[in-house]
C-alpha positions in Angstrom: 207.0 66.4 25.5 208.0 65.3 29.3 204.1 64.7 29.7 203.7 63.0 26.3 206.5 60.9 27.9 205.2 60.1 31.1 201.3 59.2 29.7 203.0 56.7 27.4 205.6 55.4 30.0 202.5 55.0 32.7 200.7 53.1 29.2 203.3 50.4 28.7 203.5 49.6 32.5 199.7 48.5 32.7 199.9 46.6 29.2 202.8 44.6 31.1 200.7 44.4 34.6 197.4 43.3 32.4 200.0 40.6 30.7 201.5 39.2 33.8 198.4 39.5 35.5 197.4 37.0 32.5 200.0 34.6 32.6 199.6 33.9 36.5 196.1 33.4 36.3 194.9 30.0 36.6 190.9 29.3 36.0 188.8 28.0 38.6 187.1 24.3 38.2 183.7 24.3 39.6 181.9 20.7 40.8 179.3 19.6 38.7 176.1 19.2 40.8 174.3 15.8 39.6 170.5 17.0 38.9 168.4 14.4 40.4 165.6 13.2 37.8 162.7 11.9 39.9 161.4 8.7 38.6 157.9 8.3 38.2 157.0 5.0 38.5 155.8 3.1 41.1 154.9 -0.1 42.8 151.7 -1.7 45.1 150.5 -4.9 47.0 147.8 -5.4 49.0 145.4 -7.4 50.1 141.5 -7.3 49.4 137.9 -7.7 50.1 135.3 -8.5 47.3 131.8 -8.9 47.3 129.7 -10.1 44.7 125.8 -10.1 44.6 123.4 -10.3 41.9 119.5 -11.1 41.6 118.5 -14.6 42.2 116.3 -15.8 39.3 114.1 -17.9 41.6 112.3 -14.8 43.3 113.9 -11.7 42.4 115.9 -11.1 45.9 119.4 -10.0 45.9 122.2 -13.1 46.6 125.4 -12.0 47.8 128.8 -13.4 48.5 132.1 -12.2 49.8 135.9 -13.4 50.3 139.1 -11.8 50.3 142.4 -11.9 48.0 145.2 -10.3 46.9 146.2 -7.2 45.1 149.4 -5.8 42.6 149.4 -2.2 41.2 151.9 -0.9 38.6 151.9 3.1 38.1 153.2 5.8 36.3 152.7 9.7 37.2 152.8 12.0 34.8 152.7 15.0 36.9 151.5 15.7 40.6 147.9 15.3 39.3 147.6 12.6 36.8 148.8 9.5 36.2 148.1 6.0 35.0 148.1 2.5 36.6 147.8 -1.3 35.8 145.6 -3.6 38.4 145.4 -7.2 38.6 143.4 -9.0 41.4 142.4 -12.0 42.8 139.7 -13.1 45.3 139.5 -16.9 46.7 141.0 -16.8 50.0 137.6 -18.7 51.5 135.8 -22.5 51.2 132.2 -22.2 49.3 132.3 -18.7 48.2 132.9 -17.4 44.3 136.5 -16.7 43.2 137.0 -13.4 41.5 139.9 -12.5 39.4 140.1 -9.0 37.7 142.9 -7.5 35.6 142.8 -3.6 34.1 144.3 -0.5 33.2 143.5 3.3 34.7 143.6 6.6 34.3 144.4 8.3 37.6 143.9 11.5 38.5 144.9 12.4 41.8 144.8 15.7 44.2 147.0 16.3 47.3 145.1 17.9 50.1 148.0 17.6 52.7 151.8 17.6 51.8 151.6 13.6 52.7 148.0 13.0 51.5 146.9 12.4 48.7 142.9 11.4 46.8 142.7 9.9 43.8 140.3 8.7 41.2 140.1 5.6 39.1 138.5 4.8 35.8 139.2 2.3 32.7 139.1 -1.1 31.3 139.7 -4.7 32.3 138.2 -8.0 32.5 136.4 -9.1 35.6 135.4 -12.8 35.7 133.4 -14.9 38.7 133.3 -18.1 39.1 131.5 -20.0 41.8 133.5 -23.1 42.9 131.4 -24.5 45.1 128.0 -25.4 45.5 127.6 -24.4 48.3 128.3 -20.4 47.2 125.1 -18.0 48.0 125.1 -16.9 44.1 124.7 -20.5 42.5 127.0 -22.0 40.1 126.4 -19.2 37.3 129.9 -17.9 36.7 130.3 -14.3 35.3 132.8 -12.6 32.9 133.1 -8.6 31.6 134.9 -6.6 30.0 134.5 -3.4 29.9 134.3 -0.2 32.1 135.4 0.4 36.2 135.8 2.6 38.6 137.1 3.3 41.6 138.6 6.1 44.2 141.0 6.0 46.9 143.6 7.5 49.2 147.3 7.6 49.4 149.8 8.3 52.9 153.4 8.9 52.3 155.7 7.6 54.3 158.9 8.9 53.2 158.2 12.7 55.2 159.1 14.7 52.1 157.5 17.4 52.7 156.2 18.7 49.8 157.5 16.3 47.1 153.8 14.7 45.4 153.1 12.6 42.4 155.6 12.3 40.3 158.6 13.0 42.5 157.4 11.0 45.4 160.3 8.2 46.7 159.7 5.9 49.1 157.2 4.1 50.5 153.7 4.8 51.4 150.3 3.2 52.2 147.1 3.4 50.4 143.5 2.3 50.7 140.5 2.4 47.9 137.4 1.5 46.3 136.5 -0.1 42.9 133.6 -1.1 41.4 134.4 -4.1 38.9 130.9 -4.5 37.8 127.8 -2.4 38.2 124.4 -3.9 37.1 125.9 -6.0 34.8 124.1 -9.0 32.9 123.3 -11.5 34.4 120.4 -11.1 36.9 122.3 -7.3 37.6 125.6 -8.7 38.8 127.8 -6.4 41.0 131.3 -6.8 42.0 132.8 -4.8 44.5 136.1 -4.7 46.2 138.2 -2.6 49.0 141.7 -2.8 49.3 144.7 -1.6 51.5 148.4 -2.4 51.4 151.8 -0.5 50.8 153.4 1.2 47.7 157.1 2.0 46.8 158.2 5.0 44.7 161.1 4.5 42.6 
């Protein structure tokens, strides 16, 4: 009996400890850590070289022309490895040479062979249109308008140090230089319109 006593005596005195125990505790607020959401899109200006040439109908030779311009890029990344970009360019920084303007949209993939380096590729549509506003210009006064396929490839530097961090959660700013073919071949007299550009990008 004493020990039937004694288990339920030791019983109610941890049901009461468990119950005080309960009404002193006090739950513990945690922060919330923000979750940063990297935003993918990105801005570029530049400035640009373009050369146009194209067979001259008097004896077959090749005519060629060149001036320099500006250069905006809108992108989006979609991951570290492909992403998609809007171009528009213009070339007629120069007396007696053709103007170019050119305006496009392309799909970019891109691969990073150093944590700050990247390559890229570029291919798509746009409209490409020459026009020769002097005389004087090498190619004549036969202007030239397309629309239709170019291409392109190029290379990216970040500046931001983020070690790591590529594509689509890139922030900061960054350089870039590249390549596109506007034209290849291209009617008439196997027009070809080529441009290099370098400038700076920002990554939202």
């Amino acid at each position: 009996m004493k020990k039937l006593l004694s288990v339920v005596a030791l019983s109610a005195l941890l049901a009461s400890s468990h119950a005080m125990a309960g009404k002193n505790y006090e739950p513990v607020e945690s922060d919330v850590v923000p979750v940063d959401v990297p935003n993918p899109f990105y801005v570029g200006i530049g400035a640009n070289w373009t050369g146009v040439s194209r067979d001259c109908p008097c004896d077959g030779s090749r005519v060629k022309d060149s001036t320099y311009g500006e250069i905006l890029r809108v992108g989006y990344d979609f991951n570290p490895f492909f992403g998609i970009e809007a171009r528009a360019l213009q070339a007629n920084l120069g007396i007696n040479f053709a103007k170019t303007t050119h305006y496009g949209i392309y799909l970019k993939p891109q691969y990073h062979f150093t944590p700050l380096m990247n390559v890229y590729g570029l291919a798509g549509y746009g409209h490409t249109e020459t026009k020769c506003v002097a005389s004087q210009s090498a190619l004549g006064s036969q202007d030239f308008k397309k629309n239709g396929f170019s291409f392109g490839a190029g290379i990216e530097y970040d500046l931001s140090g983020d070690q790591g961090i590529q594509g689509d959660e890139e922030e900061g700013w960054g350089l870039f230089a590249d390549w596109q073919n506007l034209a290849y071949k291209d009617s008439p007299q196997n027009t070809n319109v080529n441009v290099v550009s370098a400038g700076i990008t920002y990554d939202f």
